[in-house]
N, C-alpha and C positions, 0 to 999 in steps of 0.2 A: 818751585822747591819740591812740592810734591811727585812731580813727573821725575825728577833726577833721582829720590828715591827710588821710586816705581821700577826704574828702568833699571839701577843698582838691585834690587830685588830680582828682578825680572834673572839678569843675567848670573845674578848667585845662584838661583835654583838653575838655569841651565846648566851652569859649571858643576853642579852637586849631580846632575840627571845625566851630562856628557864628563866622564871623567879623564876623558882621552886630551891632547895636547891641546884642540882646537877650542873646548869646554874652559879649559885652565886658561887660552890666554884671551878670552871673551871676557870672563871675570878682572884679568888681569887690569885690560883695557878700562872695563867697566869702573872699574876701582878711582884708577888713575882719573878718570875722566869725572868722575862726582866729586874726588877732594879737589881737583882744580876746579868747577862750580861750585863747591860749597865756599872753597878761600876765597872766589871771585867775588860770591854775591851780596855779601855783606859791603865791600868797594862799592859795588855797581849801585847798588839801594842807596849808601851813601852821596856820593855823586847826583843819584837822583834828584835827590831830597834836595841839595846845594842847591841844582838850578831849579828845582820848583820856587824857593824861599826868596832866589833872585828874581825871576821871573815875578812872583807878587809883589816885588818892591816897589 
């Protein structure tokens, strides 16, 4: 969770430091790519959890 921040940080300050097209669509990407891992990870932890609880049965 920490890293997909990191990485969404990372690329906002480059797009603030490069303001040229390639800056803007680094961010863009970066954007797009943290909210589809943030929607994802909550399912995926989910999921987890199910087959750990089967798994101890």
């Amino acid at each position: 969770m920490n890293t997909a921040k990191n990485i969404g940080l990372f690329l906002l300050g480059l797009g603030i430091l490069r303001t040229d097209t390639l800056g803007l669509v680094s961010v863009y990407l970066g954007s797009i790519l943290l909210i589809v891992y943030l929607l994802l990870s909550p399912a995926y932890w989910q999921l987890e959890e199910q087959q750990e609880q089967k798994d101890s049965k």
